[in-house]
VOTIFI-370955 format. One line per 8 residues: their letters; for each residue x, z, y of C-alpha. Coordinates in Angstrom, 3 decimals, always signed. Example, Ala and Ser with C-alpha at 12.3 -4.5 7.8 and 13.67 -1.06 7.14 Angstrom:
as	+12.300 +7.800 -4.500; +13.670 +7.140 -1.060;
//
This chain:
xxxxxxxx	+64.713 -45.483 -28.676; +61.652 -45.420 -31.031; +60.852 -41.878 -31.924; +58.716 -39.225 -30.986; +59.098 -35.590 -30.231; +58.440 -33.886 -33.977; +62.554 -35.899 -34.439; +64.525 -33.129 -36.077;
xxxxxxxx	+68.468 -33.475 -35.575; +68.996 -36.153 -38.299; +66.697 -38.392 -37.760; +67.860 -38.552 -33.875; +71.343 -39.026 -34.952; +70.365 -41.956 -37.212; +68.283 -43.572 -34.707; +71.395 -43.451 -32.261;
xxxxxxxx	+73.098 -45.080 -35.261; +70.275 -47.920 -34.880; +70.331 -48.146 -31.155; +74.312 -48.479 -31.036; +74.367 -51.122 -33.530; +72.328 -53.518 -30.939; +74.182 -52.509 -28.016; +77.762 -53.005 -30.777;
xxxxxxxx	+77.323 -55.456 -33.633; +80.991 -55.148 -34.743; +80.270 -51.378 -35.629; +77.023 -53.400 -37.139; +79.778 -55.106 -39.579; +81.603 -52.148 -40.664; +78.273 -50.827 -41.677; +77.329 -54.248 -43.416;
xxxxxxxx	+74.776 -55.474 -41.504; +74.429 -58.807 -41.834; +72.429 -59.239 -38.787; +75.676 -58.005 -36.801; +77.692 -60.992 -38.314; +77.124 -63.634 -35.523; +77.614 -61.099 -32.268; +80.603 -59.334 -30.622;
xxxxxxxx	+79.782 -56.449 -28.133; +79.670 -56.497 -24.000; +82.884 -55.127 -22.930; +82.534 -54.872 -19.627; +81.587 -52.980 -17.453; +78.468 -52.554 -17.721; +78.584 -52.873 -21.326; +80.638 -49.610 -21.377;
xxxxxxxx	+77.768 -48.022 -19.131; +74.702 -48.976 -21.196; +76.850 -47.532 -24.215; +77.050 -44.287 -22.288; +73.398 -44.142 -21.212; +72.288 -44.450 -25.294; +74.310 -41.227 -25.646; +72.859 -39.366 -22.199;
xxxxxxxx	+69.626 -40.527 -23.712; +70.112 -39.171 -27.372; +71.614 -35.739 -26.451; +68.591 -35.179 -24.147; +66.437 -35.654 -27.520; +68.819 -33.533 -29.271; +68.334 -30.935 -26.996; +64.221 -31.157 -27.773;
xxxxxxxx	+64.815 -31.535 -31.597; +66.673 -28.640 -32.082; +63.944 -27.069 -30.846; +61.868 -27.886 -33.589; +60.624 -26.060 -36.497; +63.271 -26.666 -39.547; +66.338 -27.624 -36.711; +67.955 -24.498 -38.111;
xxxxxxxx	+68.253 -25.249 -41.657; +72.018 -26.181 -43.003; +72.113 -30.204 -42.997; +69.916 -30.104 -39.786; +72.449 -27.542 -38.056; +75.291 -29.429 -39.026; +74.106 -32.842 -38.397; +73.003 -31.434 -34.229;
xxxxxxxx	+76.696 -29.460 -33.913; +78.531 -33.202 -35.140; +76.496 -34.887 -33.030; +76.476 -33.086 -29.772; +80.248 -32.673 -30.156; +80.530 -35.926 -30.334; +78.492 -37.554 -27.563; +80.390 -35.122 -25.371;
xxxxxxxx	+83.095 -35.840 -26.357; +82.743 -39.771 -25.894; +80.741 -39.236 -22.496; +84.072 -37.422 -20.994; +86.161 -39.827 -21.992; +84.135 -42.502 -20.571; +83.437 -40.490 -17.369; +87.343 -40.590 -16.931;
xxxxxxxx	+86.882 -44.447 -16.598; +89.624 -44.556 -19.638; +87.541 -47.355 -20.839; +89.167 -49.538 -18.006; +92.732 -48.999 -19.080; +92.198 -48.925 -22.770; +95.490 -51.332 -23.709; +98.416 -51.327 -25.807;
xxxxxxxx	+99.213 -52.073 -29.769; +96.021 -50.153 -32.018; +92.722 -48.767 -31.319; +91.741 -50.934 -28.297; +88.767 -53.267 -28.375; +90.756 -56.209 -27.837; +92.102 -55.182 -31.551; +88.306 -54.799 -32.597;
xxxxxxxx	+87.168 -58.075 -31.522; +90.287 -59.984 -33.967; +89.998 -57.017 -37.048; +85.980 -57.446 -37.088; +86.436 -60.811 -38.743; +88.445 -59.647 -41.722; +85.219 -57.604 -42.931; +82.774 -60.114 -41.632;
xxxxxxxx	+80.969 -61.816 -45.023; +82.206 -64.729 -45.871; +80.809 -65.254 -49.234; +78.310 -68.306 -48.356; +77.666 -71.125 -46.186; +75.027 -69.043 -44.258; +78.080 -66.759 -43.929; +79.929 -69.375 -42.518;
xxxxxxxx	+77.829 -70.265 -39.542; +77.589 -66.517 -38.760; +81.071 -66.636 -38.284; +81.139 -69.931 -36.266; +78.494 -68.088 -33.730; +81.039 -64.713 -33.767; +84.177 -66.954 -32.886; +81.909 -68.830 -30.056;
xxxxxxxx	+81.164 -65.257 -28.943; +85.058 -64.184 -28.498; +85.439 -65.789 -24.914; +82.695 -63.580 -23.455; +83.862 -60.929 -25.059; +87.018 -61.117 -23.991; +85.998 -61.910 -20.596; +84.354 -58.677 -20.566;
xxxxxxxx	+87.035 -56.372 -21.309; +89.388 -58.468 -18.774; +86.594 -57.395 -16.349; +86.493 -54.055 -17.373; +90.533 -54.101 -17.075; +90.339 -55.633 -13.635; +87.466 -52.501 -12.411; +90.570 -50.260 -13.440;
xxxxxxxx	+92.966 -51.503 -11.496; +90.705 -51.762 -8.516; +90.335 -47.792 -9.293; +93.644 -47.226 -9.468; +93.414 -46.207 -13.520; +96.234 -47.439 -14.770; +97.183 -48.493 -18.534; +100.834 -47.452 -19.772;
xxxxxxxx	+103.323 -50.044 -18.976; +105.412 -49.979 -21.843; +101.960 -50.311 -24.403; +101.002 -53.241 -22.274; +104.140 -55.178 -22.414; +103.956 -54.838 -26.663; +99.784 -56.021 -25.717; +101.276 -58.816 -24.419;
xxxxxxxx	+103.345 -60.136 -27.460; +100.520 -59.267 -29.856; +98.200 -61.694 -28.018; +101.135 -64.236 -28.260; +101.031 -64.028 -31.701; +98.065 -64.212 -31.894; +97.892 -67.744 -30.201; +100.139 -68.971 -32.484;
xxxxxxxx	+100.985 -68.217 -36.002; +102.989 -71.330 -36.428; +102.205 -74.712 -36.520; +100.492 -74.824 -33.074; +97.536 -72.880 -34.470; +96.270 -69.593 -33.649; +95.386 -66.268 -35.730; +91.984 -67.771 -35.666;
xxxxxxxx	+92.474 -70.764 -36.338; +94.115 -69.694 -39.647; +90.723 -67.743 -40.359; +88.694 -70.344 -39.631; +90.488 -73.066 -41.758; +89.300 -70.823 -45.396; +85.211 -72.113 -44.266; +83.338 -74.735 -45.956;
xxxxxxxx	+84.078 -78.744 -45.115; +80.038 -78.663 -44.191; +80.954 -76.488 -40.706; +84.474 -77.759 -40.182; +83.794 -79.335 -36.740; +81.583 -76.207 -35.680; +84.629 -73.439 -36.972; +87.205 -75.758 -35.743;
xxxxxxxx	+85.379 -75.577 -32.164; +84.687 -72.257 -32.368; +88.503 -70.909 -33.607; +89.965 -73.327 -30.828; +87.406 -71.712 -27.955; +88.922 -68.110 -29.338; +92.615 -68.978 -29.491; +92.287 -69.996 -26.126;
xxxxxxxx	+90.124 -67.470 -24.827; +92.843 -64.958 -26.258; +95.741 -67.622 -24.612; +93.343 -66.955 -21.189; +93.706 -63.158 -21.408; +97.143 -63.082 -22.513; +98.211 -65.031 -19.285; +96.041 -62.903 -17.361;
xxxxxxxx	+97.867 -59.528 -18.627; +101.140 -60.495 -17.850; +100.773 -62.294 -14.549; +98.487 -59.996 -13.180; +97.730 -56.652 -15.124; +101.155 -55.778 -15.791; +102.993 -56.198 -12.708; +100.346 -54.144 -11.134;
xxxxxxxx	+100.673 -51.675 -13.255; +104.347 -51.371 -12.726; +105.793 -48.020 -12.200; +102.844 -46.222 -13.732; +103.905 -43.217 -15.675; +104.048 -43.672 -20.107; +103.238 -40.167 -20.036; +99.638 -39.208 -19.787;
xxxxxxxx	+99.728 -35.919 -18.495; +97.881 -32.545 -19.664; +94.299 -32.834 -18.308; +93.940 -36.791 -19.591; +95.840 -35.409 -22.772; +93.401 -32.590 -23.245; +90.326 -34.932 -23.301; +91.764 -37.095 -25.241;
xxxxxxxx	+92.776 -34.201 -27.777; +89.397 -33.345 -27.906; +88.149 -36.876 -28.367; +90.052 -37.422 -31.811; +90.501 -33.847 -32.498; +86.976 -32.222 -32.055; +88.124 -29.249 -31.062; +89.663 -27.981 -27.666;
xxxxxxxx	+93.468 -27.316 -28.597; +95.735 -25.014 -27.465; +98.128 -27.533 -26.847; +101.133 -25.241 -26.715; +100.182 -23.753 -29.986; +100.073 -27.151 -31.467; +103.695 -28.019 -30.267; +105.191 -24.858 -31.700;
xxxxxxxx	+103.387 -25.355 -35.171; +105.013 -28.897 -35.132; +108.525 -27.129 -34.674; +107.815 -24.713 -37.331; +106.811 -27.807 -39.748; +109.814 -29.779 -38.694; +112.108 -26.827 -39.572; +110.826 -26.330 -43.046;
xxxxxxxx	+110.213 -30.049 -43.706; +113.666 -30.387 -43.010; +115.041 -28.074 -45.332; +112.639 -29.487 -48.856; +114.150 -32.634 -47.734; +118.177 -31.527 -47.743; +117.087 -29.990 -51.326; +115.512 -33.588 -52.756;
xxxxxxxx	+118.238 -35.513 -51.105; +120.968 -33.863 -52.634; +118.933 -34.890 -55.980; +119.209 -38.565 -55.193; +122.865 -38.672 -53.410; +124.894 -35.337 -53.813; +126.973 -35.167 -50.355; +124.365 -36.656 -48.015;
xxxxxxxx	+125.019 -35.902 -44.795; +121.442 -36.112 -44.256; +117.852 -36.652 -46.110; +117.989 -39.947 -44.222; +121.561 -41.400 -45.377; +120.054 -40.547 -48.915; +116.619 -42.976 -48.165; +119.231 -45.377 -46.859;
xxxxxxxx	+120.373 -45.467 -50.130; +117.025 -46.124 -51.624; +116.415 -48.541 -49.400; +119.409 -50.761 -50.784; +119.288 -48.812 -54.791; +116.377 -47.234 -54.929; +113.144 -48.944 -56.970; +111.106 -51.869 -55.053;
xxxxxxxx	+108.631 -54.758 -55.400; +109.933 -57.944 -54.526; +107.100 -59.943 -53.365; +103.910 -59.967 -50.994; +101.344 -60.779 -53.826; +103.284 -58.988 -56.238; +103.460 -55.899 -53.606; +99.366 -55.860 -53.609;
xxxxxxxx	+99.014 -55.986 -57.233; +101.209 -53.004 -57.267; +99.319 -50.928 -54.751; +96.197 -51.417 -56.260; +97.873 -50.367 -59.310; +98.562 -46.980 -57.705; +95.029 -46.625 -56.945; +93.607 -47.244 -59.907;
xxxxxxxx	+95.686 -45.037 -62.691; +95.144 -42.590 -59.593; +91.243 -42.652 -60.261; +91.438 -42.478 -64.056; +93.881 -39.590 -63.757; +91.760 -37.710 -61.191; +88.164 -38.555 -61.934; +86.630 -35.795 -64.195;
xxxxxxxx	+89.061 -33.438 -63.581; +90.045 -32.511 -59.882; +86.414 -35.036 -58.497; +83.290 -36.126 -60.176; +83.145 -39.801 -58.981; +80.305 -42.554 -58.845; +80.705 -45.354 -59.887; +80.712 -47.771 -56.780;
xxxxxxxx	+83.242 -45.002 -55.530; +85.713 -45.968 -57.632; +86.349 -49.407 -56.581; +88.904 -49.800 -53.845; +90.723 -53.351 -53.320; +94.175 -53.149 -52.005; +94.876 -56.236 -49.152; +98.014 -57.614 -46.935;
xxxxxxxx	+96.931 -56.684 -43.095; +96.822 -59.857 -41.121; +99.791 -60.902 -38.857; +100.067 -59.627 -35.575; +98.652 -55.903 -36.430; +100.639 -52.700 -35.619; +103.406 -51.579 -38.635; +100.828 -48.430 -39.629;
xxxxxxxx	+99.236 -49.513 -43.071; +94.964 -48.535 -42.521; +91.929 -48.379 -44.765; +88.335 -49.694 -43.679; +85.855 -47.853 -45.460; +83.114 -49.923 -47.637; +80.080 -51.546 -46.579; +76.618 -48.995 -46.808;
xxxxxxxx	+75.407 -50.788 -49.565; +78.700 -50.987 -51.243; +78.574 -54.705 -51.052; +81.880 -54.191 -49.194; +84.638 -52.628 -50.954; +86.580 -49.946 -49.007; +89.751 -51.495 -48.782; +93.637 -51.050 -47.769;
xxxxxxxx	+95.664 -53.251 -45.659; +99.465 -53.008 -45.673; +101.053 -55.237 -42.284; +104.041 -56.559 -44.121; +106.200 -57.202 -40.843; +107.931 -60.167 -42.407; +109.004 -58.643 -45.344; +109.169 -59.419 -48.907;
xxxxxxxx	+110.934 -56.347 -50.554; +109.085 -52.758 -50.450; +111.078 -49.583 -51.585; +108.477 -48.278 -53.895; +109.999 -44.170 -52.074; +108.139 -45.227 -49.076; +104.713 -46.131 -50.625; +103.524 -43.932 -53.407;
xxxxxxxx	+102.376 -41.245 -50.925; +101.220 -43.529 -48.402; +99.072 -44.906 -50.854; +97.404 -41.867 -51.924; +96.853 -40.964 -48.222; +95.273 -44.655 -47.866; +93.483 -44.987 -50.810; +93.328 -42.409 -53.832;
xxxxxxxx	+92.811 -39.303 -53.396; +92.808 -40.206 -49.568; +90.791 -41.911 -47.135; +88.867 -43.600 -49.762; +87.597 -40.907 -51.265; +86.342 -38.838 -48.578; +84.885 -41.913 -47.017; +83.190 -43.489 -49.735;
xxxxxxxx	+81.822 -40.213 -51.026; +80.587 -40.197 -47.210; +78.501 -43.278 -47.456; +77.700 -42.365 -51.060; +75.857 -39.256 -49.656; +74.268 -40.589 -46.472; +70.743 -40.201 -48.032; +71.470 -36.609 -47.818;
xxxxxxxx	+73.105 -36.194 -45.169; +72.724 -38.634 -42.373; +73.777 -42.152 -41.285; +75.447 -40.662 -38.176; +77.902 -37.981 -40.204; +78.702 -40.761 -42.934; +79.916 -43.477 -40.714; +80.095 -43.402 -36.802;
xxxxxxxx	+80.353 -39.991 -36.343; +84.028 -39.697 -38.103; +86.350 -37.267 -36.235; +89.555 -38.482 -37.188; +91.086 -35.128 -37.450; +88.723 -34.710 -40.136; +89.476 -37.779 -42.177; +93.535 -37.595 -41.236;
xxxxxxxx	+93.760 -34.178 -42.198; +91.994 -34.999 -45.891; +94.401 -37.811 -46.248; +97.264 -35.458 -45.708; +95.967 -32.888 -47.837; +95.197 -35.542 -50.408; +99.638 -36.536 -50.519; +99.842 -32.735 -50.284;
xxxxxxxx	+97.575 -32.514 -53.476; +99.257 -34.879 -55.445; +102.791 -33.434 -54.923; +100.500 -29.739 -56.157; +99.500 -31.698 -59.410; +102.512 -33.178 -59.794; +102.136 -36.825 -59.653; +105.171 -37.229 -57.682;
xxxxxxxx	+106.886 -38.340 -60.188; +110.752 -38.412 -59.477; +112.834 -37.493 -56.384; +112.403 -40.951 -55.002; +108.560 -40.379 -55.082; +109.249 -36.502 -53.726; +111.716 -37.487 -50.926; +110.025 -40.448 -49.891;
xxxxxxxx	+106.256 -38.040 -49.399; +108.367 -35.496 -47.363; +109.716 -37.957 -45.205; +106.045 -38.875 -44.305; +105.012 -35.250 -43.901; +108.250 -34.876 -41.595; +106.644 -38.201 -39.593; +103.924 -36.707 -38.846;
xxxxxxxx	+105.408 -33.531 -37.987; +107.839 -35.471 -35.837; +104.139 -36.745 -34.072; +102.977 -33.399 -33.220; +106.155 -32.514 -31.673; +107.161 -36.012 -29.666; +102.965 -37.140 -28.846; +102.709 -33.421 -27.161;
xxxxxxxx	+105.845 -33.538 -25.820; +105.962 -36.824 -23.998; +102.593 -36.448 -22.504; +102.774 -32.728 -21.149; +106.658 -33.598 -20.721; +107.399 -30.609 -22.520; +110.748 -28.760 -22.901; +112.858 -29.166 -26.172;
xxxxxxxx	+113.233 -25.874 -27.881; +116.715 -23.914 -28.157; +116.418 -24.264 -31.662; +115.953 -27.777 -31.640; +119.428 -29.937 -33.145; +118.196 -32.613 -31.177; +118.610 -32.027 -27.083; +117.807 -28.785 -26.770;
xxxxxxxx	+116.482 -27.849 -23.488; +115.831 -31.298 -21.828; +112.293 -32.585 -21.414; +110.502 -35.302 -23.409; +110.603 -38.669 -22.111; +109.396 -41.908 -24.356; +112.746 -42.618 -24.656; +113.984 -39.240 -26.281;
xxxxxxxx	+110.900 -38.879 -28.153; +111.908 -42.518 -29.837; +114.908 -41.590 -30.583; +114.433 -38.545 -32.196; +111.527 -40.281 -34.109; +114.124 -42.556 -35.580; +116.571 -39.858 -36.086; +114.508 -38.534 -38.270;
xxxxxxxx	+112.634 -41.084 -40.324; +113.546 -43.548 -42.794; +110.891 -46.527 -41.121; +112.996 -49.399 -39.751; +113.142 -49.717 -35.918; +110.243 -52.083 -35.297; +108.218 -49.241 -36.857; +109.381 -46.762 -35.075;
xxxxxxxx	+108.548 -48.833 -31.685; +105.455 -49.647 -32.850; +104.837 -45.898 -33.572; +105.865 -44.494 -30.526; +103.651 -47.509 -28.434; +100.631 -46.412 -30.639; +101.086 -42.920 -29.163; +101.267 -44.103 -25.825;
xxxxxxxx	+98.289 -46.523 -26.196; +95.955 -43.359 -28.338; +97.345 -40.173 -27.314; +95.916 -37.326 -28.945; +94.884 -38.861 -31.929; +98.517 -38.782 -33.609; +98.677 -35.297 -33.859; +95.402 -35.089 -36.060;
xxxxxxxx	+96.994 -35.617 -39.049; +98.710 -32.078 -39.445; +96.731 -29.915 -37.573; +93.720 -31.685 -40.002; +95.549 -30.801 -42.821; +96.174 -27.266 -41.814; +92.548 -26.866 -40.868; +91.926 -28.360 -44.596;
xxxxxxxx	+94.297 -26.125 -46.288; +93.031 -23.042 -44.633; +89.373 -23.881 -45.628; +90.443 -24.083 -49.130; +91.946 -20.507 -48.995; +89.289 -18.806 -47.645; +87.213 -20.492 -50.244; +89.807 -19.071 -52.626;
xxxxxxxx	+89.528 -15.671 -51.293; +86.100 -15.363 -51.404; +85.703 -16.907 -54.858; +88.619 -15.176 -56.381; +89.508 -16.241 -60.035; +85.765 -18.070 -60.162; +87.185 -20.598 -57.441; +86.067 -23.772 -58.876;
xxxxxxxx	+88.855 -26.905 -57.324; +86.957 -29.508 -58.126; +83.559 -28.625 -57.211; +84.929 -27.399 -53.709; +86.537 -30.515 -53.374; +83.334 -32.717 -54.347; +81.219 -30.552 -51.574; +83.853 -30.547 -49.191;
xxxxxxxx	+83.785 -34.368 -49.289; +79.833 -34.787 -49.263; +79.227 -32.746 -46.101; +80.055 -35.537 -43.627; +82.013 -35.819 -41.042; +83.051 -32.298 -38.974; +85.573 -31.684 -35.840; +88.045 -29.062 -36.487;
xxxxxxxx	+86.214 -26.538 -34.493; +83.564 -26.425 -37.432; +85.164 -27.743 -40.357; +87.606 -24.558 -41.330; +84.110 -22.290 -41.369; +82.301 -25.047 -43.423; +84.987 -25.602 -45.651; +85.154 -21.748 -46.233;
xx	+81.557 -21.163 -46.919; +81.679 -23.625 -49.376;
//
């Protein structure tokens, strides 16, 4: 790492942003740079090791820079606390060796290594041949984190059986999207005639490398694996918690305030259901309704247009009055997720130049009619006022604050807790429009309510409270926890699956989205308090969203200083 010892905080975290790139070109990508186009990471191994010895290294120069003259002032103090939290954070987790069972549906690098090329450019020839390279780089890749998988069985770290099993038919669908060609493949086939033979090579090399691993997974990962425990227990939990949380929980805290949520959740829904279908034996029978009577889009394309629709009257509506926007802010493209990724729609955030849109992907899972109930809010968590805001207005900033707190060092606490705040806002300024619109945003605030309770629960393997309607007094299995999950949502099954394997696969990180949003919410009214009737909403929310990226344990005193 080139620097010398006069570094203050920021510039150390931005030349760990530098270093990490080379060791991991497809965070390189998400940043947008080009350079990163033609590479894929090591994932082995010992690619996981020199990844931890860049952050030994760079929190042995924090310790020096804060130090310095000037480490005390506000950007400088806040860029050090982000960055030290996180380093730790992603040392202990490493430590663990829970880089050697890292499989199951989202949020593995196996994911990473397919998603990378929907945000790779693809705008040129030049482009083109970046991306040949990339695809001829999947089999190593992929070779690597087999290896890495292999080390953990050796050590006796075991992956969840029932996220592996759903691994398995993701990489078969990947291998073949119909036709007898694979995801890639597919990709490939939108290049230039001039590289045909060199994509075609390269997309056929990565369909079977992922065919290779597949095979490998269920013939000799997953019986090995057999009999592991779903569940991962409270000290694995409790790092974990920490890792997408940046805070140390009090985990039994957390579980009650997910019962308290649940209960008065419950109750705005019976009130907005009885809007929609007087009689309803539950909020749920009345979504059912929607579902068949309610208002929809018939139509993948026609779906898109409609979401980015939502985002943009959101943006004239909001811009000027509740946030002060720039212009290359305001763009957001809505997309359809490619096949094969988990049922949770998911933004990626533009490129640093803005070259890249930030965009949102909605997985369609086959469909081709969308109850508009179930969208509205998701969409303003996704997009506008939600994760595109905060982290656009990130990158926007980074010449103020640093490259580190705009993009790598997200805590997703942070930026699921905005998003939730950001439906919560809109229902506050009314733009949920009808009880369709209102019912269908509780039902996602009761979903992740529902998350807090069942991703605590399954993991410590909690008891069910007395008050509970739902089997009170037994413990939390995967199997209770999905069927209360479905009890009480309106997703279709193959969602709720999907849901519950995601909190197998990334435990901890589920639970983010409402204690983020409380953490968010209290922030605001301590800002309130101390402001009194001079409390300015939009300019809190305009500095709340250009101080970068925070854990939980520091953002409710930032946000209240503010």
């Amino acid at each position: 790492m080139s620097q010398t010892n006069s570094a203050l905080p920021r510039q150390v975290a931005d030349a760990y942003v530098d270093e990490l790139i080379a060791l991991d070109p497809i965070t390189g990508t998400y940043l947008g740079v080009r350079e990163s186009s033609s590479r894929l990471p090591d994932l082995s191994p010992a690619g996981q090791e020199a990844l931890a010895e860049l952050g030994r290294a760079t929190l042995a120069r924090l310790d020096e820079a804060e130090r310095l003259p000037g480490a005390d002032s506000d950007v400088e103090r806040r860029c050090a606390r982000l960055l030290r939290e996180r380093l730790t954070a992603e040392l202990a987790v490493h430590e663990a060796g829970e880089g050697l069972r890292s499989v199951g549906n989202l949020g593995t690098v196996a994911q990473a290594v397919r998603e990378v090329f929907t945000v790779t450019p693809a705008g040129s020839e030049e482009d083109w041949a970046a991306i040949a390279e990339r695809l001829r780089a999947v089999p190593a890749a992929l070779e690597g984190y087999r290896e890495s998988l292999a080390l953990g069985l050796e050590r006796k770290l075991y992956a969840s059986p029932r996220p592996t099993e759903t691994f398995v038919g993701q990489l078969t669908e990947w291998t073949d999207t119909g036709g007898g060609r694979g995801w890639f493949e597919d990709f490939a086939a939108a290049g230039p005639d001039a590289l045909r033979a060199e994509l075609d090579e390269g997309a056929r090399a990565a369909t079977a490398a992922v065919t290779e691993l597949r095979d490998w997974v269920r013939d000799v990962y997953a019986p090995a694996i057999e009999g592991a425990p779903n569940a991962v227990g409270r000290e694995r939990y409790a790092r974990w918690s920490r890792y997408y949380n940046g805070t140390d929980l009090d985990l039994d805290e957390a579980y009650a305030y997910g019962w308290s949520e649940y209960h008065r959740l419950l109750g705005e829904m019976r009130e907005e259901a009885g809007k929609i279908l007087p009689g309803a034996a539950t909020p749920w029978v009345a979504l059912a309704h929607l579902d068949e009577h309610g208002r929809h889009i018939e139509g993948v394309d026609e779906v898109r247009e409609w979401l980015q629709g939502v985002m943009d009257r959101a943006i004239e509506a909001l811009d000027g009055t509740h946030f002060d926007l720039a212009e290359r802010v305001r763009k957001v493209e809505s997309r359809i997720a490619p096949a094969g990724s988990a049922a949770a729609p998911y933004y990626t955030p533009p490129s640093e130049d803005f070259s890249r849109p930030g965009c949102t992907w909605l997985p369609t899972m086959g469909l081709t009619r969308f109850p508009v109930y179930d969208l509205v809010s998701t969409w303003y968590h996704e997009g506008v006022p939600g994760h595109h805001l905060q982290l656009a207005q990130w990158v926007h900033v980074a010449e103020n604050l640093s490259r580190y707190q705009a993009s790598v060092g997200m805590v997703s606490a942070n930026a699921e807790g905005w998003a939730l705040y950001a439906e919560r806002l809109m229902d506050e300024l009314g733009f949920l429009a009808d009880a369709e619109e209102r019912l269908g945003y509780l039902d996602a605030q009761m979903m992740r309510a529902t998350r807090v309770i069942v991703d605590i629960g399954m993991h410590l393997e909690l008891e069910i409270p007395a008050d509970s309607p739902f089997r009170p007094g037994e413990r939390w299995t995967p199997e209770l926890a999905q069927e209360f999950f479905g009890a009480h949502s309106s997703r279709p099954a193959d969602f709720v699956e999907s849901e519950l394997t995601r909190y197998l696969t990334i435990p901890g990180q589920a639970i983010g989205y409402k204690l983020g949003e409380r953490a968010w919410l209290l922030g605001r009214e301590k800002a309130r308090e101390r402001h009194g009737d001079a409390f300015d909403l939009k300019a809190w929310h305009m500095a709340a969203l250009s101080q970068g990226s925070l854990g939980l344990d520091d953002l409710v005193d930032e946000l209240s200083a503010l």
